[in-house]
TORKOL-4160 file (C-alpha; in steps of 0.2 Angstrom, whole numbers, padded with zeros to 4 digits, m for minus):
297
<pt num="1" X="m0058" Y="m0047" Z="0218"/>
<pt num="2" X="m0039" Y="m0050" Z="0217"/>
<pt num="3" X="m0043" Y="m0063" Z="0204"/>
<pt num="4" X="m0055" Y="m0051" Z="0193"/>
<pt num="5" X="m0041" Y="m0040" Z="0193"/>
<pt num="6" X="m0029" Y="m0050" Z="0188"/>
<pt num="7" X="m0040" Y="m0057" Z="0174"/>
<pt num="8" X="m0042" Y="m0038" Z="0168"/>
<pt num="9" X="m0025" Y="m0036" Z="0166"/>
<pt num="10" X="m0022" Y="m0050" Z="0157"/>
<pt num="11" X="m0035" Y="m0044" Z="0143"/>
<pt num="12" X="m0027" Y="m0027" Z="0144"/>
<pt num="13" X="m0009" Y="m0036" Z="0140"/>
<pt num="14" X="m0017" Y="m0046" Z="0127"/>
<pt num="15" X="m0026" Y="m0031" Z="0118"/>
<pt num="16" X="m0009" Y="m0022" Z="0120"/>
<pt num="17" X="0002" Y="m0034" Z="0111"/>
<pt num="18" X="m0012" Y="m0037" Z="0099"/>
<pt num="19" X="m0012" Y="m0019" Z="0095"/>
<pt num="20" X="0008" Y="m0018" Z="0095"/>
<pt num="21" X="0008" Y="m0033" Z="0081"/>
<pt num="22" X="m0005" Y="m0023" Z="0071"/>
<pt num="23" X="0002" Y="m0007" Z="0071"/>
<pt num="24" X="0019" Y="m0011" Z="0058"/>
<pt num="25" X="0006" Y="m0021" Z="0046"/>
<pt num="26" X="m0006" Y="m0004" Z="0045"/>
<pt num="27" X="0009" Y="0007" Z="0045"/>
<pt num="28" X="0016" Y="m0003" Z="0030"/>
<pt num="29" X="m0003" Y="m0004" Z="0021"/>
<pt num="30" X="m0003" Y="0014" Z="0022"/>
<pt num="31" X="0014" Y="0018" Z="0014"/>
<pt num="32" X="0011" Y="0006" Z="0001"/>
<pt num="33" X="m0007" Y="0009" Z="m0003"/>
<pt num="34" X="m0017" Y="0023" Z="0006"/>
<pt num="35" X="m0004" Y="0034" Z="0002"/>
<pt num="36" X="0000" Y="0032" Z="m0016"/>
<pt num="37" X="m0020" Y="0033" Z="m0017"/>
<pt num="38" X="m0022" Y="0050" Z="m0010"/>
<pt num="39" X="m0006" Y="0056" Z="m0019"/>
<pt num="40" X="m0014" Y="0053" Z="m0036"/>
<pt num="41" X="m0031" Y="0061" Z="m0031"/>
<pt num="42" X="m0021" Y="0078" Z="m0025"/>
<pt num="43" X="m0014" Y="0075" Z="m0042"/>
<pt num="44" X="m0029" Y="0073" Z="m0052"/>
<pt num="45" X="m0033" Y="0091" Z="m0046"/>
<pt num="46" X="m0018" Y="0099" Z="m0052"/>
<pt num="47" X="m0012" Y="0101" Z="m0073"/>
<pt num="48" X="0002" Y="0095" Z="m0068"/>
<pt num="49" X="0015" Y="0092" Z="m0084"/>
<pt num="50" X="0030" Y="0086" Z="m0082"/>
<pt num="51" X="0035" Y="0099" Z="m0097"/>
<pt num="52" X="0030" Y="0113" Z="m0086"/>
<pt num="53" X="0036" Y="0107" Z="m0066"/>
<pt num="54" X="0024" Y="0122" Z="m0056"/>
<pt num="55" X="0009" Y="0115" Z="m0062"/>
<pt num="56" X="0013" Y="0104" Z="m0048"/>
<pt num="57" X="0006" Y="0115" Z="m0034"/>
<pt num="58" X="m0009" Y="0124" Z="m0045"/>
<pt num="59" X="m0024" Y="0121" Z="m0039"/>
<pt num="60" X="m0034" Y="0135" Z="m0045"/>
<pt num="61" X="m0044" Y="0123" Z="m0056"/>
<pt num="62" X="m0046" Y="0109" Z="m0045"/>
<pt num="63" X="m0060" Y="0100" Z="m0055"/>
<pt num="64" X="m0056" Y="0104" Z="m0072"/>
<pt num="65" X="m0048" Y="0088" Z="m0077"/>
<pt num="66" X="m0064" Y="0080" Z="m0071"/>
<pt num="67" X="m0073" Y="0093" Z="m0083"/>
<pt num="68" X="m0062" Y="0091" Z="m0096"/>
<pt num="69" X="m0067" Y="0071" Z="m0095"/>
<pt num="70" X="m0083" Y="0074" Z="m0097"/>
<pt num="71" X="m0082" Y="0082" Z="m0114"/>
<pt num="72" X="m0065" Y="0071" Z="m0121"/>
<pt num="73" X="m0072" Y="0061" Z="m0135"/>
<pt num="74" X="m0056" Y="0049" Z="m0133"/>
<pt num="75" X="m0060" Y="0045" Z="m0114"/>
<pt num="76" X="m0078" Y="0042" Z="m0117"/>
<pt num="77" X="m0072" Y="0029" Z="m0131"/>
<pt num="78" X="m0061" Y="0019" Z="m0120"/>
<pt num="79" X="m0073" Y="0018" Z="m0108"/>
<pt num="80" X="m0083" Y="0011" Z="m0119"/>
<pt num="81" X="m0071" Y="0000" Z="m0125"/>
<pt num="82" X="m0068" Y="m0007" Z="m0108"/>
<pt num="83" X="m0086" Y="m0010" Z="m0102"/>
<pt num="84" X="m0085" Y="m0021" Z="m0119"/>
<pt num="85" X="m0068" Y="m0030" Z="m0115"/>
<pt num="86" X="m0075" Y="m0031" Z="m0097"/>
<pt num="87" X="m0091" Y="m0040" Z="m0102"/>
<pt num="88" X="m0086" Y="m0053" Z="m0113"/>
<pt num="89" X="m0069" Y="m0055" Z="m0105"/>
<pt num="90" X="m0080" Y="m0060" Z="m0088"/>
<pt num="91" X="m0096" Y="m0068" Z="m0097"/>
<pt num="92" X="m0084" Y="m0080" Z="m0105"/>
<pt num="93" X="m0071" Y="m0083" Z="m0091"/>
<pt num="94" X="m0089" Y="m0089" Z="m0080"/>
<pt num="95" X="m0096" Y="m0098" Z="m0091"/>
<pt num="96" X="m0079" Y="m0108" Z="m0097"/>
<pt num="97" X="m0072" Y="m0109" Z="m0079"/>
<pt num="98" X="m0090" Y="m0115" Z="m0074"/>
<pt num="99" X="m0090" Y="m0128" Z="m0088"/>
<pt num="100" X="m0075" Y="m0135" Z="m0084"/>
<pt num="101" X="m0077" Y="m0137" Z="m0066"/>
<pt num="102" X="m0092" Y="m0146" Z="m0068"/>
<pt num="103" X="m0084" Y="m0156" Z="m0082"/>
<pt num="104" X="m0066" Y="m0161" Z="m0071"/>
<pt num="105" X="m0076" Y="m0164" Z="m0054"/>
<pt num="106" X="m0071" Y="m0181" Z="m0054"/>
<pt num="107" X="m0061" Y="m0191" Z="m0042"/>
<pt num="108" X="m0048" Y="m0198" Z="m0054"/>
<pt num="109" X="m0031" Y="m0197" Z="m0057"/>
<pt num="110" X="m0032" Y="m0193" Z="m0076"/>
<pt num="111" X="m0043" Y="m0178" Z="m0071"/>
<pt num="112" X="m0031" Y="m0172" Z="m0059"/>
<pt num="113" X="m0018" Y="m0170" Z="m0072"/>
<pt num="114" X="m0029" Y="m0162" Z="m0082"/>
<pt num="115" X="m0035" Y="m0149" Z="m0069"/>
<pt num="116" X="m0014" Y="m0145" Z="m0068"/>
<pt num="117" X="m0014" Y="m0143" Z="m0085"/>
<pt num="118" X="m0029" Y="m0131" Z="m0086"/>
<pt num="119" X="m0017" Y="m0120" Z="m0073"/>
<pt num="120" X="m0005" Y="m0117" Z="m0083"/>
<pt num="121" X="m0009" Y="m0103" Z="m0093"/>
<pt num="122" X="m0016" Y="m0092" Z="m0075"/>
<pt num="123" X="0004" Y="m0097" Z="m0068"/>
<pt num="124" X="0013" Y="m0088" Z="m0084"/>
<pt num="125" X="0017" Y="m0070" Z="m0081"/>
<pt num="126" X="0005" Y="m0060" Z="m0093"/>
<pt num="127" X="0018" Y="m0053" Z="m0104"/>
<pt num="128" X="0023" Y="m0071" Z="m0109"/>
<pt num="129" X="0007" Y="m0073" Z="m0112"/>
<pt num="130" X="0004" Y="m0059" Z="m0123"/>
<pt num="131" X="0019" Y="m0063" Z="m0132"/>
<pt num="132" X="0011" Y="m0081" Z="m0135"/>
<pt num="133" X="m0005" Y="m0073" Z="m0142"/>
<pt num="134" X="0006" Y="m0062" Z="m0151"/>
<pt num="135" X="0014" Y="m0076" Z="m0162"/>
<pt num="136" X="m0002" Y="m0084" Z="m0164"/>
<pt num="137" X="m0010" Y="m0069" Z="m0173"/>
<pt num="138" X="0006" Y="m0065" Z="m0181"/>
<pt num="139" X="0002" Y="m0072" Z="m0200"/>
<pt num="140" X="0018" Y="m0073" Z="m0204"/>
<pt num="141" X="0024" Y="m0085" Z="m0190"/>
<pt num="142" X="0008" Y="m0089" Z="m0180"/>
<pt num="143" X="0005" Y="m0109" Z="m0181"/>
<pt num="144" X="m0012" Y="m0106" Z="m0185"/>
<pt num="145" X="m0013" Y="m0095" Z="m0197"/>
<pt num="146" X="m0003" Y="m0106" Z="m0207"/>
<pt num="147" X="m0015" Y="m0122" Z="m0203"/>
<pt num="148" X="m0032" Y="m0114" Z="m0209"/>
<pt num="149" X="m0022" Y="m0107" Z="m0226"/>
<pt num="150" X="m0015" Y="m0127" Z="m0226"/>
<pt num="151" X="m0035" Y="m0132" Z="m0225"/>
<pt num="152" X="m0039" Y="m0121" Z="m0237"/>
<pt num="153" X="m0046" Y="m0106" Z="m0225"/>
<pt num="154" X="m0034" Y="m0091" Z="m0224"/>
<pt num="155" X="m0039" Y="m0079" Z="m0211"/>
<pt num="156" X="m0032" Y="m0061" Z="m0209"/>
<pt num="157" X="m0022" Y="m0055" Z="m0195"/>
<pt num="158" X="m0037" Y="m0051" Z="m0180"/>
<pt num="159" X="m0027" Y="m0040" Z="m0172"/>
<pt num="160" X="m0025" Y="m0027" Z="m0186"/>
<pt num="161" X="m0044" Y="m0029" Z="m0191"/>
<pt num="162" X="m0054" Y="m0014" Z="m0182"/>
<pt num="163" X="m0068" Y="m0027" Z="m0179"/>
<pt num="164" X="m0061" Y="m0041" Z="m0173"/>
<pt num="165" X="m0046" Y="m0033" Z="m0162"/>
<pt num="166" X="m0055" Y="m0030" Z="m0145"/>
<pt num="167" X="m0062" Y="m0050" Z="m0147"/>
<pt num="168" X="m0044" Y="m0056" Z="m0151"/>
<pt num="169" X="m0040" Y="m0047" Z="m0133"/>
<pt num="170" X="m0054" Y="m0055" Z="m0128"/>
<pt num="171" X="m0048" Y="m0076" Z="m0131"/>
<pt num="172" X="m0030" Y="m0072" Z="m0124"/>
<pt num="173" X="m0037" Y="m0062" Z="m0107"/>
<pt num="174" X="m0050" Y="m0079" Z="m0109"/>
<pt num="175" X="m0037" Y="m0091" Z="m0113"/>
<pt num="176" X="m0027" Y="m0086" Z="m0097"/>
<pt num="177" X="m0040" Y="m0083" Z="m0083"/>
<pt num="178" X="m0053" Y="m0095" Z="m0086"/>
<pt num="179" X="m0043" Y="m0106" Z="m0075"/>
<pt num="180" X="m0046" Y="m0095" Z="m0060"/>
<pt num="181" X="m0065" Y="m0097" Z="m0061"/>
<pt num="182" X="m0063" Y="m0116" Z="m0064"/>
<pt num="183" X="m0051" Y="m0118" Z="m0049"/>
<pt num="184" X="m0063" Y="m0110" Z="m0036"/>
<pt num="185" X="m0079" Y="m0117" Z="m0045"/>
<pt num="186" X="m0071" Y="m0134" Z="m0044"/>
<pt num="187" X="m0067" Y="m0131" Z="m0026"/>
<pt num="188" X="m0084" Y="m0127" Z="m0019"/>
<pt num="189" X="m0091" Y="m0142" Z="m0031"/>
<pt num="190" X="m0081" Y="m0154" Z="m0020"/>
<pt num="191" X="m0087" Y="m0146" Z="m0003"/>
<pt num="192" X="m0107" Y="m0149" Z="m0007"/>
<pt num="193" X="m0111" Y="m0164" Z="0004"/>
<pt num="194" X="m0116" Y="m0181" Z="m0004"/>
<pt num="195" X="m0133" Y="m0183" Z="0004"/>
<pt num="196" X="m0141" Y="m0170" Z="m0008"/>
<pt num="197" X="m0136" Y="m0177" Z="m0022"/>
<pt num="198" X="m0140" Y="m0194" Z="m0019"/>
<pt num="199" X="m0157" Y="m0189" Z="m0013"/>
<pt num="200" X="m0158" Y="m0181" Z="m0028"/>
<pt num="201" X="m0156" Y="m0195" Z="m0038"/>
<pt num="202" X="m0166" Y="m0207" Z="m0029"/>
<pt num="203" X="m0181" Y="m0196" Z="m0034"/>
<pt num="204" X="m0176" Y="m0197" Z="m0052"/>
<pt num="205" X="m0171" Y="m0180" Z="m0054"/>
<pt num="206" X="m0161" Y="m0175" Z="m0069"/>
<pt num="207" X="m0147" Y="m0166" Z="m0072"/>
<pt num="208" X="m0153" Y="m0149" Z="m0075"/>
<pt num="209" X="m0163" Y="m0151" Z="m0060"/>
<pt num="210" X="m0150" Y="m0155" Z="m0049"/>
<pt num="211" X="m0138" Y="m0143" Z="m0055"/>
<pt num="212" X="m0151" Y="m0130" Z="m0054"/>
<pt num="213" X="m0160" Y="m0132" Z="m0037"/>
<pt num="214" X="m0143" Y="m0141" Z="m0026"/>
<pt num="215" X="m0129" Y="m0137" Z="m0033"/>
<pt num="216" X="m0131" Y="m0120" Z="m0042"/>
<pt num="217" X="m0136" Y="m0114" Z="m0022"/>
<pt num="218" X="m0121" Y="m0121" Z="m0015"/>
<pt num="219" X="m0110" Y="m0113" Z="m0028"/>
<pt num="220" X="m0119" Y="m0097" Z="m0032"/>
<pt num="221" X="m0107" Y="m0085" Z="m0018"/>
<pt num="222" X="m0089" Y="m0093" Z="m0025"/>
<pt num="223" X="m0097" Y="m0089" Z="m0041"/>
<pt num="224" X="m0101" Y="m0070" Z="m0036"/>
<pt num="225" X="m0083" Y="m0068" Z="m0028"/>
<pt num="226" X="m0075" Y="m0076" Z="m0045"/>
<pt num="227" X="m0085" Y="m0062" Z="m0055"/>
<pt num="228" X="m0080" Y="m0047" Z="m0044"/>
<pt num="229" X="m0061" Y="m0053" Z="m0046"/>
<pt num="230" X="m0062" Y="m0054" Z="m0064"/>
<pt num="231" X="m0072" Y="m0039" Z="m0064"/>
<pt num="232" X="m0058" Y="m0030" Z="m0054"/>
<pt num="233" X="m0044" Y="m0039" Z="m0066"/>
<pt num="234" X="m0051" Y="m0037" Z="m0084"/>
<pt num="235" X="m0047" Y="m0018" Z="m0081"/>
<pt num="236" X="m0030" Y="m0024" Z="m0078"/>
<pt num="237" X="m0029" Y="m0031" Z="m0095"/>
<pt num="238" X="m0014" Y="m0017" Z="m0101"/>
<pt num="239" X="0000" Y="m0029" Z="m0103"/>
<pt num="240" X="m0011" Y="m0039" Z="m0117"/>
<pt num="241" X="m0016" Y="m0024" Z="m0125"/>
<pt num="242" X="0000" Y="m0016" Z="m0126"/>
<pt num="243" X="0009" Y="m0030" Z="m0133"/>
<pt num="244" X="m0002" Y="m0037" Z="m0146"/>
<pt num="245" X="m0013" Y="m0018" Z="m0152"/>
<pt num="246" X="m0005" Y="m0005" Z="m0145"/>
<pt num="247" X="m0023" Y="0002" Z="m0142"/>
<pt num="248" X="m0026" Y="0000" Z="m0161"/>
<pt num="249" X="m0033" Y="0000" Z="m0174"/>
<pt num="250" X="m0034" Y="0018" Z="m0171"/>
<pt num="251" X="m0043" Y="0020" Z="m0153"/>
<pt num="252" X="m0054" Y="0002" Z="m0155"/>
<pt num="253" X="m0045" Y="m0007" Z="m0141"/>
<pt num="254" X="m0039" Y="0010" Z="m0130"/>
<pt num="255" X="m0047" Y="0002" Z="m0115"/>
<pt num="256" X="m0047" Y="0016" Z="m0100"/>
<pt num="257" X="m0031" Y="0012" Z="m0092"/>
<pt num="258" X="m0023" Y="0009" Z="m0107"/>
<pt num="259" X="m0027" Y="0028" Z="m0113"/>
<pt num="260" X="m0021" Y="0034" Z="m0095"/>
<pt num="261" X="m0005" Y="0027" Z="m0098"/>
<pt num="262" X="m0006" Y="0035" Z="m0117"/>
<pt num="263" X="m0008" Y="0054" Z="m0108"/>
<pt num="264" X="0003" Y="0051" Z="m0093"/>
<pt num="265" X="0017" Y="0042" Z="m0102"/>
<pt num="266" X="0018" Y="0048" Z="m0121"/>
<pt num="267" X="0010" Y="0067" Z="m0117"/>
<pt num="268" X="0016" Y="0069" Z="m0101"/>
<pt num="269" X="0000" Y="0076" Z="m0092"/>
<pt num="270" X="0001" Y="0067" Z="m0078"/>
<pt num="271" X="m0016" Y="0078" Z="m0071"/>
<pt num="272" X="m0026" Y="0070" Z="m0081"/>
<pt num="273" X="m0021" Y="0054" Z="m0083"/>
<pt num="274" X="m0021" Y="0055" Z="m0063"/>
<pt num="275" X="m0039" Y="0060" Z="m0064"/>
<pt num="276" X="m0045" Y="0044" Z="m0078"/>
<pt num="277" X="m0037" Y="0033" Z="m0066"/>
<pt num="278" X="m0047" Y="0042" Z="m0049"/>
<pt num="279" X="m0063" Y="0037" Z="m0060"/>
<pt num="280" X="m0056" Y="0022" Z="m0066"/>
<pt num="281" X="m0052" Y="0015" Z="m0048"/>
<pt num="282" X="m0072" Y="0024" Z="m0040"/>
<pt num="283" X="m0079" Y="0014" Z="m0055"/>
<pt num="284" X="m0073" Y="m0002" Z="m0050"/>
<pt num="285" X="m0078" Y="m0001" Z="m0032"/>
<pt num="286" X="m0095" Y="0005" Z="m0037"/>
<pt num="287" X="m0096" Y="m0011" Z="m0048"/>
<pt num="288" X="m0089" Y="m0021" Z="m0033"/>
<pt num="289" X="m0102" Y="m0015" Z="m0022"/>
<pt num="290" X="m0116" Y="m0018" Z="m0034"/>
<pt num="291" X="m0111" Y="m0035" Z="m0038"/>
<pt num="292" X="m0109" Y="m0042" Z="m0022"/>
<pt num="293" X="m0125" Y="m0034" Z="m0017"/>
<pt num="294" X="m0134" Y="m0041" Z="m0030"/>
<pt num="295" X="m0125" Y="m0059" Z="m0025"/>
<pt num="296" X="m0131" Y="m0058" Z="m0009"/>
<pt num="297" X="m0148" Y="m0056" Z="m0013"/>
């Protein structure tokens, strides 16, 4: 009995120190996190405007900035413009990375340089690379602009071309996150056993096949978990936008975020950009869910 007791204890110092540990760590990831979040709902239900200070604390219209949404021509265009950006952004960051992985699984020495390489651009903080992308679709001074007019093939700037601006976002966001995809594809193609695959090929089965019925299984959940972090960071795409289109032409590259930042920032209506961004951040968890949902099926 004595030793029961004794044993109970034990468990109830260990749960108490475990709890004591956790307790700083959730305090801090509320200050930092829940807090912030439930600030900028409050907010989406006020008018505030930094022109006019006691909108802060009207909340006699509580869903009108949500109403207003519904009927804003410019919000519905940037939503557009970001399920665009988002889809190919994440088609072509999947595909490449996948690509690539398959490509660089190779126990050598040259195709682990090459692999560090490929990293690079992922490492760079994003407004150097924006400012890359920036010279290269400057005519003026980009190196490739003045290649294809050497060759014969002058091309005009993409970014100031309303049909080709969002696609030009597109390669750089590409350019720098396809290594992501490659880096955990890669690493899930390294831990699928050998035996498969040598059964595989004993049997004659061809490439398609194997890929297809042993390794496309073993990969199929890293791949779900790289599409839900693109997913999550494609709508982060503002420091791209900002430095190479400015949202332009016009509204053709005003991804969501981007036209939050516009209305908070340049109009001071810190309301409604409050309430974009409340829909901006239920629309990524809804997305989130769905995907993973559908991954785990």
């Amino acid at each position: 009995m004595n030793l029961f007791a004794r044993n109970a204890s034990w468990q109830a110092q260990q749960r108490r120190a475990f709890h004591l540990g956790l307790w700083p760590a959730l305090i801090v990831l509320a200050i930092i996190t829940i807090a912030p979040a439930v600030y900028l709902l409050v907010t989406s239900l006020t008018p505030l405007n930094l022109a006019i200070p006691e909108t802060r604390n009207d909340f006699s219209e509580p869903l009108l900035n949500y109403q207003d949404l519904m009927e804003d021509e410019r919000f519905l265009n940037s939503v557009w413009v970001q399920v665009r950006l988002s889809v190919i952004t994440v088609v072509a960051q999947l595909v490449i990375g996948i690509g690539m992985a398959l490509l660089l699984n190779v126990k050598e020495r040259i195709f682990e340089a090459v692999r560090t390489i490929f990293l690079i651009p992922m490492v760079l903080p994003p407004i150097v690379v924006a400012i890359i992308w920036k010279v290269i679709y400057t005519p003026d001074v980009s190196p490739l602009h003045r290649s294809l007019e050497f060759i014969g093939f002058p091309i005009s700037s993409l970014i100031t071309d309303p049909d080709l601006a969002l696609y030009a976002i597109a390669i750089a966001d590409t350019w720098e996150w396809f290594p992501f995809t490659m880096l955990m594809v890669l690493a899930a193609l390294q831990m699928i056993p050998d035996e498969p695959l040598e059964a595989a090929q004993i049997d004659g089965a061809g490439y398609w096949q194997t890929f297809w019925h042993i390794v496309y299984p073993h990969i199929r959940p890293t791949i779900v978990v790289a599409a839900l972090f693109r997913l999550i960071d494609s709508i982060k795409a503002f420091p791209l936008i900002y430095m190479l289109t400015n949202g332009g032409p016009g509204t053709q590259t005003e991804a969501t975020n981007y036209y939050a930042f516009v209305e908070a920032f340049n109009f001071s209506y810190w309301g409604y950009a409050s309430a974009i961004a409340v829909v901006l951040v239920a629309a990524v968890f809804v997305l989130s869910w769905t995907i993973s949902r559908l991954g785990g099926s």
